[in-house]
FIDOMI-298546 format. One line per 8 residues: number of its first residue (from 1); their letters; for each residue x, y, z negated of C-alpha. Coordinates in nm, 4 decimals, padded with zeros to 6 digits. Each point is the difference from the previous one (the first is absolute). Last residue first. Example, Ala and Ser with C-alpha at 12.3 -4.5 7.8 and 13.67 -1.06 7.14 Angstrom:
2	SA	01.3670,-00.1060,-00.7140  -00.1370,-00.3440,-00.0660
This chain:
509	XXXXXXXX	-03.8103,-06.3177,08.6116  00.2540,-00.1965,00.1355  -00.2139,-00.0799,00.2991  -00.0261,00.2979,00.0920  00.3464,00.0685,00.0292  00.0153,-00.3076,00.2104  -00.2638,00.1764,00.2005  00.1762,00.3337,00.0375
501	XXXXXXXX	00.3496,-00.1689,00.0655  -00.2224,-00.1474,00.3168  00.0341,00.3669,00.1204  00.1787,-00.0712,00.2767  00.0694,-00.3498,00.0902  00.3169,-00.1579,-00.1422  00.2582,-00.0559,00.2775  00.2679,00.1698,-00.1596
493	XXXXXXXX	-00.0165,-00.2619,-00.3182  -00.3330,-00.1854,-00.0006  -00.1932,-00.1879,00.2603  -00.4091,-00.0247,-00.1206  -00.1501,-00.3905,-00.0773  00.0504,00.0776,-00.3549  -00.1817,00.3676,00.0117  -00.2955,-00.2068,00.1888
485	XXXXXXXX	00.0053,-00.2764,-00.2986  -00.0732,00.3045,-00.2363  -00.2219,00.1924,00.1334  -00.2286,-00.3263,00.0996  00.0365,-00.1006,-00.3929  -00.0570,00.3544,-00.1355  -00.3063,00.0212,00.2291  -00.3287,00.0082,-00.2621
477	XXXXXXXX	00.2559,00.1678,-00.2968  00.1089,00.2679,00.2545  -00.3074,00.0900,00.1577  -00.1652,00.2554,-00.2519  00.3624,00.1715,-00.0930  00.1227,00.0239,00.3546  00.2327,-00.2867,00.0894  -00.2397,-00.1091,00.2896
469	XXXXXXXX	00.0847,00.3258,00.1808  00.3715,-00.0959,-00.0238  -00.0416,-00.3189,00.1384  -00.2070,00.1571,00.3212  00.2540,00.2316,00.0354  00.3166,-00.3306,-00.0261  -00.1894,-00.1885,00.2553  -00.0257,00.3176,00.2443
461	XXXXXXXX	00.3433,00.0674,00.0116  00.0610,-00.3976,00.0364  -00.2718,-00.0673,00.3290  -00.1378,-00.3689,-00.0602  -00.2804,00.1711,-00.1672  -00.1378,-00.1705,-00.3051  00.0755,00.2955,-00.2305  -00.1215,00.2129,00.2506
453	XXXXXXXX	-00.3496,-00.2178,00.0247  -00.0018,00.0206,-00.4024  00.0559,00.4030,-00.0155  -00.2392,00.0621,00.2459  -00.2514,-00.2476,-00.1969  00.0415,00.1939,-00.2881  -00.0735,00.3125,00.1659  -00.3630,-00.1508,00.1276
445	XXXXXXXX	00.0006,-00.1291,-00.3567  -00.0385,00.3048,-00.1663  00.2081,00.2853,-00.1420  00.2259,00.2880,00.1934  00.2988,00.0604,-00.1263  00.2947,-00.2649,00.2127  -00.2421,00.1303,00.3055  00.2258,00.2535,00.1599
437	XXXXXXXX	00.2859,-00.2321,-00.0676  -00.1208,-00.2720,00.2425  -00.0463,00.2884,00.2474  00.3119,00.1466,-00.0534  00.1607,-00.3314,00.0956  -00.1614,-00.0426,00.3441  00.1188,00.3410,00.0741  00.3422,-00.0685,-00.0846
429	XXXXXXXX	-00.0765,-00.3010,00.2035  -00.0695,00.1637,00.3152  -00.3301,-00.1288,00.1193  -00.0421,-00.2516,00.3095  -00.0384,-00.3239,-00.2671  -00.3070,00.1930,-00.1632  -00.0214,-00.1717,-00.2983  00.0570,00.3479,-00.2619
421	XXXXXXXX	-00.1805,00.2247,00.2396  -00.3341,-00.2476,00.0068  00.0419,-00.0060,-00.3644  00.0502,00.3939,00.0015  -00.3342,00.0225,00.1640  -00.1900,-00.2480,-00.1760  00.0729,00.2057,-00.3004  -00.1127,00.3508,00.1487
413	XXXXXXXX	-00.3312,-00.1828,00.0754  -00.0303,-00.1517,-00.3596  00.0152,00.2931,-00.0958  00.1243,00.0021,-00.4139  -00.2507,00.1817,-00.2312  00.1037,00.3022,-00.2107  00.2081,00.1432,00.2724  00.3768,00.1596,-00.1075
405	XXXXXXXX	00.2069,-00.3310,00.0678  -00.2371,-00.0923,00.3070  00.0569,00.3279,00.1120  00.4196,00.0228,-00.0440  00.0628,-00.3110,00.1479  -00.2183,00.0908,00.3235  00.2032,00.2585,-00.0201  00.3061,-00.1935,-00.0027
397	XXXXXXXX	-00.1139,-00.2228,00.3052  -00.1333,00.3300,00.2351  00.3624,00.1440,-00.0973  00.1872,-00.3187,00.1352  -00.2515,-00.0135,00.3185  00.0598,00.3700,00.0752  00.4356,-00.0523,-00.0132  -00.0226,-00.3050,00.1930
389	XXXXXXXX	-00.2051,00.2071,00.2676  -00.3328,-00.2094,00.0400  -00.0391,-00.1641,00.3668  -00.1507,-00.3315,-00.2007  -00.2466,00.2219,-00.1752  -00.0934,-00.1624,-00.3129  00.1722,00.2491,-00.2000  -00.1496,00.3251,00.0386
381	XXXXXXXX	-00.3903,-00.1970,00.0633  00.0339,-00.0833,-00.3616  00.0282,00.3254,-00.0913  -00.2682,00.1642,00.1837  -00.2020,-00.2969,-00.0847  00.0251,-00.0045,-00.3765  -00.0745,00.3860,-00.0060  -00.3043,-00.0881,-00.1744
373	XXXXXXXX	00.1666,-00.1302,-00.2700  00.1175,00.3548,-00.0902  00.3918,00.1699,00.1599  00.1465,00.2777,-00.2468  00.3407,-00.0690,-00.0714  00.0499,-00.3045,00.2843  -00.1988,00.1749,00.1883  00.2488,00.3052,00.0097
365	XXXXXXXX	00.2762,-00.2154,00.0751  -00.1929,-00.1413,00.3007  -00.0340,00.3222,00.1457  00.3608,00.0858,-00.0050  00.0621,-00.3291,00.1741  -00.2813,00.0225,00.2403  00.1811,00.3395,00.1511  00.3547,-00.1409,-00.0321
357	XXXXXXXX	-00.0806,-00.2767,00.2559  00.2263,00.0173,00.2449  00.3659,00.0916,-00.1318  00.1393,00.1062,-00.3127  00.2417,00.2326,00.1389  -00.1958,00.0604,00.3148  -00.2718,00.1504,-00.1396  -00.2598,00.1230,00.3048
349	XXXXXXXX	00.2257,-00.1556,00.2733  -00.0305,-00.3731,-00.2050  -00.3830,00.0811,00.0410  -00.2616,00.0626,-00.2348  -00.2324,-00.2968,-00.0795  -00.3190,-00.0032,00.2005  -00.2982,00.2183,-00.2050  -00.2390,-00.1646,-00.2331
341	XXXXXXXX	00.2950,-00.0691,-00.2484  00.0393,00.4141,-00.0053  -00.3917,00.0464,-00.0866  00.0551,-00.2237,-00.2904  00.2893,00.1731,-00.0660  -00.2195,00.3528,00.0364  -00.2573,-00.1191,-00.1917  00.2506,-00.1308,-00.2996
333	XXXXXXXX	00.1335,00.3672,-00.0468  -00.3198,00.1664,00.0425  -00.1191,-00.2007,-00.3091  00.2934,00.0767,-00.2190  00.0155,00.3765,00.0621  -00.1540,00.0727,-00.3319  00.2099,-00.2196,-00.2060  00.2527,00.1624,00.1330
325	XXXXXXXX	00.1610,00.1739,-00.3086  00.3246,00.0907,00.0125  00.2464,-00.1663,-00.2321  00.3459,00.1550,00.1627  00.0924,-00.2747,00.2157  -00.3753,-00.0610,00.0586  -00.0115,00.1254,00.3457  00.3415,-00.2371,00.0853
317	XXXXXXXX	00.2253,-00.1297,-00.2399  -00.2581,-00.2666,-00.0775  -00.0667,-00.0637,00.3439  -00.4046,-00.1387,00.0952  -00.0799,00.4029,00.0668  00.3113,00.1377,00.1680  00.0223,-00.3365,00.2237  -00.4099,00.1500,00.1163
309	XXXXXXXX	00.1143,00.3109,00.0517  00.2821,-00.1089,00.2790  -00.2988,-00.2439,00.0962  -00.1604,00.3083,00.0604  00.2804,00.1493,00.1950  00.0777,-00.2940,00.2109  -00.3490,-00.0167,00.1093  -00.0886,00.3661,00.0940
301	XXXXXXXX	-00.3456,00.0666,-00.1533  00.1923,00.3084,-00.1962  -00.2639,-00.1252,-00.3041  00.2678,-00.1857,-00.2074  00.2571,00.2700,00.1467  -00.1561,00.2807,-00.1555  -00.1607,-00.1325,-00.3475  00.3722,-00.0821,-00.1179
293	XXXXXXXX	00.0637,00.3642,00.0964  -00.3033,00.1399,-00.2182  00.0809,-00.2414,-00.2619  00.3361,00.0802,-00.0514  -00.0669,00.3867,00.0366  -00.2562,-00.0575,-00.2449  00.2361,-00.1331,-00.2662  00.3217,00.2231,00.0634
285	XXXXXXXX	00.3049,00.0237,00.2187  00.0434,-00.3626,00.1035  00.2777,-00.1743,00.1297  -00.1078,-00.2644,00.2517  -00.3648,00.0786,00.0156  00.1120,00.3005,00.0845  00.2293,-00.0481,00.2875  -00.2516,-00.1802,00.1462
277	XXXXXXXX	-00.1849,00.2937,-00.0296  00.2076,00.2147,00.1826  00.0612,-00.2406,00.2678  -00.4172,-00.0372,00.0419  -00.0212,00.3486,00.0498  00.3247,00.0686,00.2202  -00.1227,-00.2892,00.2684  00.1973,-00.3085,00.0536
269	XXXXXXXX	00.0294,-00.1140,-00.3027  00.2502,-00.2398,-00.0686  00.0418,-00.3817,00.1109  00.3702,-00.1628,-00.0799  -00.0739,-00.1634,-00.3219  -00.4102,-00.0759,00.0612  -00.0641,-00.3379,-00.2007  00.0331,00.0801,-00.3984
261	XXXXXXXX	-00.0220,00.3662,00.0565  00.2639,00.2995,-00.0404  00.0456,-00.0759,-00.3708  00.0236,00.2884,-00.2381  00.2284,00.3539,00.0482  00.2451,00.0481,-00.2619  -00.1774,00.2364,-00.3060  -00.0449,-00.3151,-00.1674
253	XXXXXXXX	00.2798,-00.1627,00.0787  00.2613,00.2640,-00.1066  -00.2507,00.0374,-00.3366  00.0947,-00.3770,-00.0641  00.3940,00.0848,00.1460  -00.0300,00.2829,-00.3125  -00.0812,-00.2896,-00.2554  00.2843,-00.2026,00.0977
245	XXXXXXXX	00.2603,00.2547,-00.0383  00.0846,00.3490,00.1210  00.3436,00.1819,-00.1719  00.2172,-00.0650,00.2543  -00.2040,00.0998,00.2878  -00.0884,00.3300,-00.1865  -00.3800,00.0693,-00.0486  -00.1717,00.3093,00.1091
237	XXXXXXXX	-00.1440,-00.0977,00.3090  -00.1496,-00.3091,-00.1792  -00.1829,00.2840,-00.2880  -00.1026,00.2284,00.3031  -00.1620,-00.3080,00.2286  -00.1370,-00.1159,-00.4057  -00.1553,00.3534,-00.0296  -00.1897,-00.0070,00.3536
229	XXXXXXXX	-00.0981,-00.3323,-00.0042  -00.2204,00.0517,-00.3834  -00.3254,-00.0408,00.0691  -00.0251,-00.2503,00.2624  00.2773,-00.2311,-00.2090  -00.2462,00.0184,-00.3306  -00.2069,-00.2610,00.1955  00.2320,-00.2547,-00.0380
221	XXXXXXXX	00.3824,00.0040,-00.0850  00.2082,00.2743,00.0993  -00.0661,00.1776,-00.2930  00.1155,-00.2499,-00.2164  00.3272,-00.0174,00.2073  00.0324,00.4076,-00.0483  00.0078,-00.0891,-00.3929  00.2556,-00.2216,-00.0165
213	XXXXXXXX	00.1884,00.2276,00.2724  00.0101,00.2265,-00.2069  00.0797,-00.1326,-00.3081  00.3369,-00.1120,00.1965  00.0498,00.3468,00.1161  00.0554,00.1537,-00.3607  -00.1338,00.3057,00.0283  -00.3028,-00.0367,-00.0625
205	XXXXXXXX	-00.2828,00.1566,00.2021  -00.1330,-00.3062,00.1568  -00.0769,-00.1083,-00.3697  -00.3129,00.2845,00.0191  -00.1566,-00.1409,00.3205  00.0471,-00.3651,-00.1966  -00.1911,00.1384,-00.2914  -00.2654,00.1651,00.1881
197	XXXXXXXX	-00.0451,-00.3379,00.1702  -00.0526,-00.1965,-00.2994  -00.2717,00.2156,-00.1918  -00.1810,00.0591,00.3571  -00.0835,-00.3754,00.0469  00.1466,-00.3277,00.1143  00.2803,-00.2070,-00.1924  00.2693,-00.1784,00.2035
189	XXXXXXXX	00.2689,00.1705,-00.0125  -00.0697,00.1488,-00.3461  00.2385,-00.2866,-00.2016  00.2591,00.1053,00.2820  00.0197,00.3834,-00.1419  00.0574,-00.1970,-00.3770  00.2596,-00.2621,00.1653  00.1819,00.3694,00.1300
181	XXXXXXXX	-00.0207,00.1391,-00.3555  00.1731,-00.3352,-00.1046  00.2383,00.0007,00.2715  00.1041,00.3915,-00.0979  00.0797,-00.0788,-00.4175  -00.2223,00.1561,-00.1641  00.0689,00.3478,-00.1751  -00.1722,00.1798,00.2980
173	XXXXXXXX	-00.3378,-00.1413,-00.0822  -00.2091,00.0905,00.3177  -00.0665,-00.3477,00.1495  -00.0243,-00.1034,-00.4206  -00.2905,00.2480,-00.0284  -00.1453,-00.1048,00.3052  -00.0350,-00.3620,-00.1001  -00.1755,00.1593,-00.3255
165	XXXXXXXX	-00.2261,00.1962,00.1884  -00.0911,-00.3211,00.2437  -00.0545,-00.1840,-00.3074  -00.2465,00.2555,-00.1110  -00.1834,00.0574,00.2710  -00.0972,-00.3839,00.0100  -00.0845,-00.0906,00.3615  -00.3410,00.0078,00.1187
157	XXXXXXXX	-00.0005,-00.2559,00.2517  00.2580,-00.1807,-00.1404  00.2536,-00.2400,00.1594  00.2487,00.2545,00.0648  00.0150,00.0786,-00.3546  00.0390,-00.2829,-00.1560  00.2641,-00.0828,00.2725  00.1996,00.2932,-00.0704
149	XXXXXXXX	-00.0316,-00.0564,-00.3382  00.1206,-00.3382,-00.0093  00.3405,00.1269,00.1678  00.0202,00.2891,-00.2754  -00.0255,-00.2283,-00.2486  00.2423,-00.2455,00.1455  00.2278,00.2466,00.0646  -00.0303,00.1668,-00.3510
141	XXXXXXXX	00.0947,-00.3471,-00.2177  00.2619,-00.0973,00.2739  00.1760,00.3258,-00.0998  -00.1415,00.2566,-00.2479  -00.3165,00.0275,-00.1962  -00.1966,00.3189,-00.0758  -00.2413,-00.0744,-00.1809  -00.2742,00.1502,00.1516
133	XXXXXXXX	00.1209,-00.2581,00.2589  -00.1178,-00.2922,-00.1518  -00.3533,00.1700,-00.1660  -00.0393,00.0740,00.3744  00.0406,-00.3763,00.1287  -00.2603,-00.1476,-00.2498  -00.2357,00.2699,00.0782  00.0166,-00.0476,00.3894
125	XXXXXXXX	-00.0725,-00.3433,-00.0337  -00.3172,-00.0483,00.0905  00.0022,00.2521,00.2605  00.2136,-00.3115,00.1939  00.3490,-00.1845,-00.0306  00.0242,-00.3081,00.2549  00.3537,00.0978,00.1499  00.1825,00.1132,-00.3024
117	XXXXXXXX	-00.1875,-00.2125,-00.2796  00.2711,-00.2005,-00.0766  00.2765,00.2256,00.0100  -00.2551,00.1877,-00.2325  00.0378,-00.2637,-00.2173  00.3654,-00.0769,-00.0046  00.0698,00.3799,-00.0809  -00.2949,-00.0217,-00.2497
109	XXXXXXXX	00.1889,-00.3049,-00.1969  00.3761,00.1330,00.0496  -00.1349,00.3124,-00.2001  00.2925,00.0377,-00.1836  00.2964,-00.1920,00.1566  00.0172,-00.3682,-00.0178  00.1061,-00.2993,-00.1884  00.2610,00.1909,-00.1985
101	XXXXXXXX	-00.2185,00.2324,-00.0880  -00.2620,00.2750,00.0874  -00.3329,00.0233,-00.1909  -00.2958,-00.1591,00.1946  -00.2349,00.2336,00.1667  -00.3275,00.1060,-00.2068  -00.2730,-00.2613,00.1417  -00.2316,00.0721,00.2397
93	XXXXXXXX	00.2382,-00.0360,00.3037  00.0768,-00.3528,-00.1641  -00.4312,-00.0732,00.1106  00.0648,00.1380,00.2990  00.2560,-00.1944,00.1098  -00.1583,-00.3194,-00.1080  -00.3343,00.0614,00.1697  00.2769,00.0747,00.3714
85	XXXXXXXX	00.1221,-00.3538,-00.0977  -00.3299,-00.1601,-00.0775  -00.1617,00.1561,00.3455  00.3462,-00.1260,00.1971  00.0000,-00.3494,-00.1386  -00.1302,-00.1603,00.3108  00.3329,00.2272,00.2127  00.2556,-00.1686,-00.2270
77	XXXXXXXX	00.1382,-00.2396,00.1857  00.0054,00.3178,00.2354  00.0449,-00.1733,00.3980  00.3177,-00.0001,00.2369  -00.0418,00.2679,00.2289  00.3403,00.1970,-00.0913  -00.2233,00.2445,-00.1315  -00.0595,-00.2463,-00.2703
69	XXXXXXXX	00.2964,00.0861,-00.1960  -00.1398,00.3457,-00.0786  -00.2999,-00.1790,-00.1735  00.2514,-00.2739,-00.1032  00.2622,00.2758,-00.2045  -00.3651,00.1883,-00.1375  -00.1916,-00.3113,-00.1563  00.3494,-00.1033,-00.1354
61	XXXXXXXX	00.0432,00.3267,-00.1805  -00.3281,-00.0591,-00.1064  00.0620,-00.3477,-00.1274  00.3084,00.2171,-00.2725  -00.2447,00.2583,-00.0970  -00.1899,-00.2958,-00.1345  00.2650,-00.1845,-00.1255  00.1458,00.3240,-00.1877
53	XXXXXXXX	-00.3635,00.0789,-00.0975  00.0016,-00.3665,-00.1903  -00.3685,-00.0282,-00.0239  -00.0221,-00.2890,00.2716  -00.1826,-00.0118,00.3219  00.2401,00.1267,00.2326  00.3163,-00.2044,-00.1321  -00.1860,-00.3574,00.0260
45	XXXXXXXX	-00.1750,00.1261,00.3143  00.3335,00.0980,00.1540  00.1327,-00.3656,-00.0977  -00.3202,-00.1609,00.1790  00.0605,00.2150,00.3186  00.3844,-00.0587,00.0450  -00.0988,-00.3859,00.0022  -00.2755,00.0291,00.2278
37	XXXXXXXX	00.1714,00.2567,00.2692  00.2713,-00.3258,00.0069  00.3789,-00.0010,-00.0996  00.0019,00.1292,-00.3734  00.3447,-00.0210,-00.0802  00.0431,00.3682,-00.1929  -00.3270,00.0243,-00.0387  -00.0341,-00.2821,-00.2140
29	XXXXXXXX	00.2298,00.1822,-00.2351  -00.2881,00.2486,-00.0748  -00.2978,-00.2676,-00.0776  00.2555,-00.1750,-00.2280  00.1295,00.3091,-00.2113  -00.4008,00.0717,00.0270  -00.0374,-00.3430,-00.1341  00.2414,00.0194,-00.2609
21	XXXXXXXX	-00.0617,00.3328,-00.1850  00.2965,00.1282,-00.0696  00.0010,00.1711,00.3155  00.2760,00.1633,00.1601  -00.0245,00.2325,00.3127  00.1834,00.2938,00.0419  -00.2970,00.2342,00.1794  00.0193,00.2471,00.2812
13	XXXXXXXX	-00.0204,-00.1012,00.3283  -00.0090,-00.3867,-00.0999  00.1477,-00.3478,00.0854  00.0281,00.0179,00.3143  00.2464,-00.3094,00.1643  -00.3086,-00.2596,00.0080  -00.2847,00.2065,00.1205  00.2846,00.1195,00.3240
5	XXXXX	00.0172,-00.3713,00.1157  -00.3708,-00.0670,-00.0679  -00.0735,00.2555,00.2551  00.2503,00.0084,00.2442  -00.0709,-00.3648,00.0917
């Protein structure tokens, strides 16, 4: 595993560890052939919970290498700890940093804190990160400040004035070196209100193109895009080829036109109207004027135009690329799919890249977002049809998914309808599969006996969904044995089932 291979060859970010106390010595070379999330989790404890700031700067290094580890997909061993690691950070933030040596660098303790705290850090800590940078750091020190304070900030609702003055300062502070001013522009990315903004307008006018382009991408991002389209068209126009980098291909996007639909490649407007604001809805020139368009084709009461509207709506690159709000246009939205999966599906002549169909499809999506229990029927009905396109029947299934993960209560009607999908001998067996994974969420024993009855099944795809249901975290300990003795009875090597690696994972656990 990734995870427990990578724990064992880090030993810090920042810290040259050697303890003369013998059971953090201990705790910290059991890292090094620790071979199970339990074992690496009882020697970061040991270095966590001590006094020893070198030990404790040392488990937050480790906090940070398996958070960024775990995007791999293998699990935190430290995720429980999380609350006691991010209390620990702030608790060394408090403290004056820790003179430089040769253990570590001055301020080794805050740098390994705020590394810490970079994706979780709130209003709460806005102080502790501002008395950091008043003080002008350098190198890992000011990225990680800078990095927390960007997510401080974004994640206020009233964020701190003052740490967005300071962050401007060092955007605007010449005698830095030019990737710290740009980490300083990136630190504002994210953070709403006018303070921010007129900041980024003014780093547009540097002349160092990489600051631009910093800036522009903050720009680009959200609702600040409507405002400002005009000057980031002028800034990307301006930009050598050779000189353009990541950030200006973000404002490329952005300014690019959006998604065409989900279901519709192929079908434009006929009519200049509807073509023009298609065309808006794909790259927008301001707030109202996405609205306005988004408004047109959703009530154009031509079907391949409002369910053009209606993929705008459920994509996220689609009407709320650019955060707009649509709360107010959410019940219209699910009246016209409703009135959509009223209507026959649209013909293979009306889309005939994605074939019959497409009309209930882009429906169904928006269900799926928006859909209450008593739309139970409407969906149900989607896939029990037995002349269902393949493509309607697999979007009915993962909507249905999507409801009974989003209603409070479970319907027991939308759950005798998936286990009449998942035992239907006539049904394809991808769909047959979804079905079984549409309920792996949803509690109670009508879903437990779903999972049992698949388990049972002489059919092997649907033995090993079944077997994975019963591994969920209130099954596993009542079917371990069944799991178990079904995983033995399974081939192995090339002929291994798919996704049985998921239930001997489980198992593990």
């Amino acid at each position: 595993m990734f995870m427990m291979t990578f724990l064992r060859e880090f030993q810090s970010w920042y810290w040259n560890c050697a303890f003369d106390d013998a059971e953090l010595q201990a705790a910290f070379d059991a890292t090094d052939a620790g071979t199970t999330p339990d074992e690496f989790q009882r020697a970061f404890l040991v270095l966590l919970r001590s006094k020893d700031t070198v030990a404790r700067g040392t488990a937050l290094d480790f906090f940070d290498r398996a958070a960024a580890t775990s995007r791999f997909g293998e699990a935190n061993p430290f995720e429980p700890d999380r609350e006691e690691v991010l209390a620990t950070a702030r608790e060394m933030l408090r403290c004056p940093p820790r003179p430089g040596d040769d253990i570590a660098f001055e301020g080794a303790d805050h740098a390994s804190a705020l590394l810490a705290l970079k994706n979780d850090a709130g209003p709460e800590d806005a102080e502790a990160v501002l008395t950091v940078l008043r003080r002008r750091p350098d190198g890992e020190l000011l990225h990680n400040a800078l990095g927390t304070a960007g997510t401080a900030l974004a994640n206020s609702e009233t964020p701190d004035p003052r740490l967005i003055a300071v962050v401007g300062e060092m955007a605007f502070d010449h005698s830095l070196d030019i990737d710290d001013r740009r980490k300083a522009l990136g630190a504002l990315r994210g953070v709403p209100g006018a303070e921010a903004t007129a900041l980024l307008v003014r780093a547009t006018g540097e002349d160092d193109y990489r600051c631009q382009q910093e800036a522009a991408w903050a720009l680009s991002i959200g609702e600040r895009f409507y405002g400002h389209r005009a000057l980031l068209e002028a800034l990307h126009a301006s930009w050598p080829d050779e000189e353009s980098g990541f950030a200006a291909s973000e404002v490329r996007e952005a300014l690019g036109p959006g998604p065409h639909s989900t279901y519709w490649h192929g079908v434009d407007p006929e009519s200049p109207g509807l073509l023009r604001a298609h065309r808006e809805m794909r790259a927008p020139t301001s707030r109202r004027a996405h609205r306005q368009a988004f408004r047109t084709m959703l009530y154009s009461r031509l079907v391949p135009m409002v369910a053009i509207a209606l993929d705008h709506f459920c994509d996220d690159e689609g009407l709320t690329r650019f955060d707009l709000d649509v709360e107010a246009l959410r019940p219209n939205v699910l009246a016209l799919a409703r009135h959509l999966l009223t209507l026959s599906p649209s013909t293979v002549r009306a889309s005939p890249e994605t074939g019959a169909g497409a009309s209930h499809a882009s429906a169904l999506d928006v269900l799926a977002l928006l859909a209450g229990p008593e739309d139970a029927m409407l969906l149900t009905t989607a896939f029990r049809r037995r002349d269902a396109e393949a493509l309607v029947r697999e979007r009915a299934i993962r909507a249905a998914q999507d409801c009974l993960d989003r209603w409070e209560e479970p319907d027991a009607r939308v759950v005798a309808a998936l286990e009449e999908v998942v035992f239907d001998p006539t049904a394809a067996m991808d769909d047959r599969m979804l079905a079984v994974i549409a309920l792996v969420d949803v509690p109670g024993p009508q879903v437990t006996g779903v999972f049992l009855r698949a388990a049972h099944s002489g059919v092997l795809p649907l033995q090993v969904e079944g077997a994975l249901g019963l591994t969920h975290d209130d099954l596993i300990d009542q079917h371990r044995d069944l799991v178990r003795d079904l995983v033995a009875s399974w081939p192995g090597g090339n002929d291994e089932p798919k996704r049985a690696w998921l239930v001997r994972h489980a198992l593990r656990d």
